[in-house]
C-alpha positions in Angstrom: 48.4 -72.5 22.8 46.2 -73.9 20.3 44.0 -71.6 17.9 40.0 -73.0 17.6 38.3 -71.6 14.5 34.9 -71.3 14.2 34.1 -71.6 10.7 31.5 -69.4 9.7 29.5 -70.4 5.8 29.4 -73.7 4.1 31.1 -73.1 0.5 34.7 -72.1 1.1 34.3 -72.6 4.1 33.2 -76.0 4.8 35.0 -77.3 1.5 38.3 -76.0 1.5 39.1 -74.1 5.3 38.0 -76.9 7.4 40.2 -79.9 5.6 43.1 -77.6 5.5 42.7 -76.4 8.8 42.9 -79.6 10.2 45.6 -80.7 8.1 47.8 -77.8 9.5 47.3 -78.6 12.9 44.5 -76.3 13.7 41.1 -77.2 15.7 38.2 -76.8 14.0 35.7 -76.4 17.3 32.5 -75.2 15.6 30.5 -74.7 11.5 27.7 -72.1 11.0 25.4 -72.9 8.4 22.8 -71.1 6.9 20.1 -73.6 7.0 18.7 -76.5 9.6 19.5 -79.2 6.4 22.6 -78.1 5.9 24.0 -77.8 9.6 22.7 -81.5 10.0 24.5 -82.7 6.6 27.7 -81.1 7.5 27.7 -82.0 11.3 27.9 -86.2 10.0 30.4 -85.3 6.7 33.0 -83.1 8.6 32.4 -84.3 12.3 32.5 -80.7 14.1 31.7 -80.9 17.3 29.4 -78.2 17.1 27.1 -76.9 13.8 24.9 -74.7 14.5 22.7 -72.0 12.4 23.0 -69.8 15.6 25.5 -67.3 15.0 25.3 -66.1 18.7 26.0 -69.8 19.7 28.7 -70.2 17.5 30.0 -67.3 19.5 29.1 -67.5 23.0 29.1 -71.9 23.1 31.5 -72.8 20.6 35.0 -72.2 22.6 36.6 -70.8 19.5 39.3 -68.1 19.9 39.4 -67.0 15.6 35.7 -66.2 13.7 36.5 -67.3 9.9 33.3 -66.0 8.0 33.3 -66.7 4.6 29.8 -65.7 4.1 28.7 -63.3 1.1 29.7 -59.4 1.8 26.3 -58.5 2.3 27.2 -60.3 6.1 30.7 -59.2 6.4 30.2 -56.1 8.9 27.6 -56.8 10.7 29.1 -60.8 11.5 32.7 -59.0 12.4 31.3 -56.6 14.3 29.7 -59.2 16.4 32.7 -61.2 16.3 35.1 -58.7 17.6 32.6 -57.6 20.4 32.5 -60.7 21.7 36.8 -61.1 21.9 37.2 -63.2 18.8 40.4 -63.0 16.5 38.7 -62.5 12.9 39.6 -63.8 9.2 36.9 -61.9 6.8 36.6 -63.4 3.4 37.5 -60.8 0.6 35.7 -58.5 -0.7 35.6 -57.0 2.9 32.3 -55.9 2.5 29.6 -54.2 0.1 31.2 -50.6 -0.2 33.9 -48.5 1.6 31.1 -47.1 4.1 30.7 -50.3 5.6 34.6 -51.1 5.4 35.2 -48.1 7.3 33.1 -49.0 10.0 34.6 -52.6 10.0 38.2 -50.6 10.7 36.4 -48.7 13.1 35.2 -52.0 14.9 38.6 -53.7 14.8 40.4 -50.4 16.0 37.9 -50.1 19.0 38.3 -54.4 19.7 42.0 -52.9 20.4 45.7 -54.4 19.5 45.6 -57.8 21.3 42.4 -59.3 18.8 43.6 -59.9 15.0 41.2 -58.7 12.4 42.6 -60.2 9.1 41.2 -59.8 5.3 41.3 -63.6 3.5 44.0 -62.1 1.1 45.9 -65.7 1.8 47.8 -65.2 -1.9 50.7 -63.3 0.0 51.5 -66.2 2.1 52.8 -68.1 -0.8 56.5 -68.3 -0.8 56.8 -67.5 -5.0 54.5 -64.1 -3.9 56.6 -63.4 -0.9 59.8 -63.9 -3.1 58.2 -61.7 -6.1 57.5 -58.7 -3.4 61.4 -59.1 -1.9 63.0 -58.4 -5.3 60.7 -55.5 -6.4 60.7 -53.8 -3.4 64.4 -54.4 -3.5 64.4 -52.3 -6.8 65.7 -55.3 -9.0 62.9 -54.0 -11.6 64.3 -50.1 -11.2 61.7 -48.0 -12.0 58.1 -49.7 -12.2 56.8 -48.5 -15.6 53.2 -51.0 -15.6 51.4 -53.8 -14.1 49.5 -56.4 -15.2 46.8 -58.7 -13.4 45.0 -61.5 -15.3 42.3 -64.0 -14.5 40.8 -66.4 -16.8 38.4 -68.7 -16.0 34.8 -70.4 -17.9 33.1 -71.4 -14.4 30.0 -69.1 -15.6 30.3 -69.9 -19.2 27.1 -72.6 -18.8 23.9 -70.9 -19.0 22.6 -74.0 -17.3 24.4 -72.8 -13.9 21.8 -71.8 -11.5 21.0 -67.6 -10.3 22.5 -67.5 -6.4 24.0 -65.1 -4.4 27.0 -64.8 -7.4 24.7 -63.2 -9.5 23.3 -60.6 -7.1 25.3 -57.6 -7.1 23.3 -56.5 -3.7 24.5 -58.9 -1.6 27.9 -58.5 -2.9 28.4 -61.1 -5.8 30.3 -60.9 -8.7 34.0 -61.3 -10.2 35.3 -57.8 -9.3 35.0 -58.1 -5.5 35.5 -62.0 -5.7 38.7 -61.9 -7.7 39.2 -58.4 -8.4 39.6 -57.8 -5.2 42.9 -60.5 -4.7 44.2 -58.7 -7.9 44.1 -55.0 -6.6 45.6 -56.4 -3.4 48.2 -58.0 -4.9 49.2 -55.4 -7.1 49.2 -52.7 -4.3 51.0 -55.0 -2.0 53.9 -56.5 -4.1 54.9 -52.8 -5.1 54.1 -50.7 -2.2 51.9 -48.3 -4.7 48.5 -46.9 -4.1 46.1 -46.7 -6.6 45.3 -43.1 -7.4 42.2 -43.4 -10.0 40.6 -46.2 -12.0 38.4 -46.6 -15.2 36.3 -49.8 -15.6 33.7 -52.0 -18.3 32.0 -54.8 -16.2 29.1 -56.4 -17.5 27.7 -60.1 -16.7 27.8 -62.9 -19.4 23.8 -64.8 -19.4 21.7 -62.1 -18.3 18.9 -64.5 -17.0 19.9 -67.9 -15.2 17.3 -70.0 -13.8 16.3 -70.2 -10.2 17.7 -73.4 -8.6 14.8 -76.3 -8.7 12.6 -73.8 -10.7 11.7 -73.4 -14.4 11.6 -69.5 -13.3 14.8 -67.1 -14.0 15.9 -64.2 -12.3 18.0 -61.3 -13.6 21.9 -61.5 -13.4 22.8 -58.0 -11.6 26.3 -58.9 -10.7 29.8 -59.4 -13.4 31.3 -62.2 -14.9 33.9 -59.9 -16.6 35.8 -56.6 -15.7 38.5 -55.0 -17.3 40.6 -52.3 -15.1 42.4 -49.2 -16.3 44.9 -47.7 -13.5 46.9 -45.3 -12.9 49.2 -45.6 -9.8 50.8 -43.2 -7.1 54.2 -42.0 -8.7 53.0 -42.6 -12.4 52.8 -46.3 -12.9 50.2 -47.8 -14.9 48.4 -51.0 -14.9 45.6 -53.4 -15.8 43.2 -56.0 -14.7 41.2 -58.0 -16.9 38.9 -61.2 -15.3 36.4 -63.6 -16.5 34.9 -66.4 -16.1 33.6 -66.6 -19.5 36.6 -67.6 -20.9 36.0 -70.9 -22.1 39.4 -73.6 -22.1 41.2 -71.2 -19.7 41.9 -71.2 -16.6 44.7 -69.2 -14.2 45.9 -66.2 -12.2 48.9 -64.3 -12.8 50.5 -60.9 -12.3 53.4 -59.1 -14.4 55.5 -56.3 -13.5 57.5 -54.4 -15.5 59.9 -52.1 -15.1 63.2 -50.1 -16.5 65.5 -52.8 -15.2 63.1 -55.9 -16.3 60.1 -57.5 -15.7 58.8 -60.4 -13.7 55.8 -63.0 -14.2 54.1 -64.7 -12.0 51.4 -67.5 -13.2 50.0 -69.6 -10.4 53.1 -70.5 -8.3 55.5 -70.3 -10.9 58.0 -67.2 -10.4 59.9 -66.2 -13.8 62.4 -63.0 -14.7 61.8 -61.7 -18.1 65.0 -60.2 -20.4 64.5 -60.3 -24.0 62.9 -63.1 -25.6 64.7 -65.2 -22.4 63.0 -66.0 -19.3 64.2 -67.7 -16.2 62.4 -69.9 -13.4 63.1 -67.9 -10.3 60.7 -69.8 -7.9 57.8 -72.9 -8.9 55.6 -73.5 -6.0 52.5 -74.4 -8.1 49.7 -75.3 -6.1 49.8 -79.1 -7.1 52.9 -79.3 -5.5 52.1 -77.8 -2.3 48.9 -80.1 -1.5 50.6 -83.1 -2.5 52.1 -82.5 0.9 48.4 -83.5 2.5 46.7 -86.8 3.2 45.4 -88.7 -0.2 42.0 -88.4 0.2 42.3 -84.5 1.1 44.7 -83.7 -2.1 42.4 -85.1 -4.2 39.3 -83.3 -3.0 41.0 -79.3 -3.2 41.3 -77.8 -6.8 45.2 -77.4 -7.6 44.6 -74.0 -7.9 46.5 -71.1 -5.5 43.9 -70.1 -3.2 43.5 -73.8 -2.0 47.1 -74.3 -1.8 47.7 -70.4 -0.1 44.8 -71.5 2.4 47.1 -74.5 3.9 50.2 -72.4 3.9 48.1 -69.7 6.0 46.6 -72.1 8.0 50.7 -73.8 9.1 51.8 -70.1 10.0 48.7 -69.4 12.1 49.5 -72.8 13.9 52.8 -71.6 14.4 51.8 -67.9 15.1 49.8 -69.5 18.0 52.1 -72.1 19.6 54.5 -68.8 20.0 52.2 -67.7 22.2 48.8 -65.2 21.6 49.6 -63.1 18.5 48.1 -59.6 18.1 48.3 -56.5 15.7 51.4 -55.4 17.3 53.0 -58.5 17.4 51.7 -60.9 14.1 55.8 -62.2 14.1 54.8 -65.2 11.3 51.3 -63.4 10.4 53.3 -60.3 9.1 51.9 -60.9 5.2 48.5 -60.6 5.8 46.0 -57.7 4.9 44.7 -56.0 7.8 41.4 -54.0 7.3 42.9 -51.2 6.6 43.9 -52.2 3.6 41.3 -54.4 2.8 39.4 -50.8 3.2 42.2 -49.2 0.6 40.7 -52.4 -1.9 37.5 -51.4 -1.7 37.7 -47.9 -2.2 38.9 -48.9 -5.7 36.1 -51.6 -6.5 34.1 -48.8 -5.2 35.7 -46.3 -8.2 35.8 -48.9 -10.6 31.7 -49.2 -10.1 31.3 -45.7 -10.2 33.2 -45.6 -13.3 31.3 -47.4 -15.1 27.8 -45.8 -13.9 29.4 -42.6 -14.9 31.6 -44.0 -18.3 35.0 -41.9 -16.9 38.3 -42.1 -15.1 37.2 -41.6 -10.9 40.1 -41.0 -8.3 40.0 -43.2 -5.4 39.9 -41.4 -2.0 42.7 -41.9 0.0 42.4 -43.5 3.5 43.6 -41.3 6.3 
């Protein structure tokens, strides 16, 4: 059978899920936007057969099986809710929503959908092979015991002061780099290792505290972060840290070290290395340019060679796949395996939750565990 995707927001969305979508094979049967100008620009640049601002159209008219919303958090439960109650598959966009009370009620919703209707986090990261390669060997114990972890993202996309106040810079509807990226980080951490994180300490603090209203000489408070630096302390005694910004100005990447009493490994934007000494070696290089060379001209040249785009069209081949095998579900996900369910997308939260609460309260806070 064929999967139809309904893509639901027009940044990531529109931009990077439709064209890779379509380049794996998928059907791309219907776009919300948020606005009349918008649906009507994007229904002539991406020819969907149906944009709409209707939500409940989208979902009752738009004969699509799989609900990708990659609207802001603020939207996230109350758009999968609706999703899942009308018998649509889900992809949520991280982070899975604005705090763990509304993540637990997104479980709750995918638990009551039942088994047969997937309800996915947008954690795409694990489908890359160099990821998927980095978890096999750790899990296999090649690293003996794990001793500390390391996730880093550097980036100056909010260096400008010029760049205008939106949804980013507004913690309340769920903006900010600790849910945007810090979430992927936490995830990938917890994930490649198998280890829960047991309590957190955390600085996060936005970089121009005024930015100016878009077509406006007016300005508007900055609420959300631009930086975040992460202090943990893992189930068995591990420890790690995550540092992000996007004040960072000529850097840019995302990687993840592990180390351990038998070695370490390093992973920096597709390229897989093994650490020992002052020697490394290249285990596994699927860097992102490589991977969406592999698409049309036009289409390469339009996606940012960074991992999420290129993760995006390897998620997109194994749902194709996933779907001509016949209807997966949350018994069954066969090629869908890596990805996050909302359980664990819940597990994230609670530790952006405690990273937030650190910092209101300047101390180390446990994380709850999910049961």
């Amino acid at each position: 059978m064929t999967c139809r995707i309904g893509v639901v927001g027009t940044g990531w969305g529109a931009r990077v899920q439709v064209p890779c979508f379509r380049a794996a094979g998928l059907e791309v049967a219907a776009l919300w936007a948020h606005s009349e100008e918008k649906a009507r620009d994007l229904s002539i640049e991406l020819a969907v057969p149906m944009v709409t601002t209707d939500y409940a159209q989208l979902l009752e008219e738009g004969h699509v099986d799989l609900v990708s919303l990659t609207t802001p958090p603020a939207q996230h439960r109350e758009m999968t809710g609706q999703a899942l109650a009308a018998g649509k598959h889900v992809l949520c966009e991280k982070p899975m929503a604005l705090d763990a009370v509304e993540s637990a009620a997104m479980v709750a919703a995918a638990e009551a959908a039942g088994p047969r209707q997937l309800a996915f986090l947008d954690h795409e990261l694990r489908f890359l092979p160099s990821l998927q390669e980095l978890r096999r060997r750790v899990q296999a114990g090649e690293l003996g015991e794990l001793f500390h972890l390391q996730g880093l993202f550097l980036d100056g996309g909010r260096l400008d002061p010029s760049a205008p106040w939106n949804w980013w810079s507004d913690a309340s509807r769920g903006g900010g780099l600790l849910g945007a990226i810090g979430s992927h980080l936490v995830d990938l951490l917890t994930w490649l290792t198998g280890l829960s994180v047991e309590s957190v300490v955390a600085d996060l603090r936005p970089g121009w505290r005024q930015r100016r209203i878009a077509h406006s000489e007016e300005t508007q408070t900055v609420t959300a972060d631009d930086y975040g630096a992460l202090l943990l302390r893992f189930a068995g005694g591990c420890r790690g840290v995550v540092e992000l910004s996007t004040l960072s100005a000529g850097s840019s990447g995302l990687s993840v070290r592990l180390h351990g009493s038998a070695g370490s490994l390093s992973w920096q934007d597709g390229l897989l290395e093994e650490q020992a000494g002052d020697e490394s070696q290249v285990i596994l290089d699927d860097r992102p340019r490589e991977i969406l060379a592999e698409l049309p001209e036009k289409l390469s040249g339009e996606l940012r060679p960074r991992p999420w785009e290129a993760a995006t069209l390897v998620f997109a081949r194994e749902l194709r796949r996933a779907f001509a095998d016949g209807p997966p579900t949350m018994e069954k996900r066969g090629r869908l395996a890596p990805a996050a369910d909302f359980t664990s997308g819940l597990a994230v939260q609670r530790v952006l939750d405690a990273a937030r609460d650190s910092v209101t309260q300047r101390r180390w806070i446990d994380v709850p565990r999910w049961t």
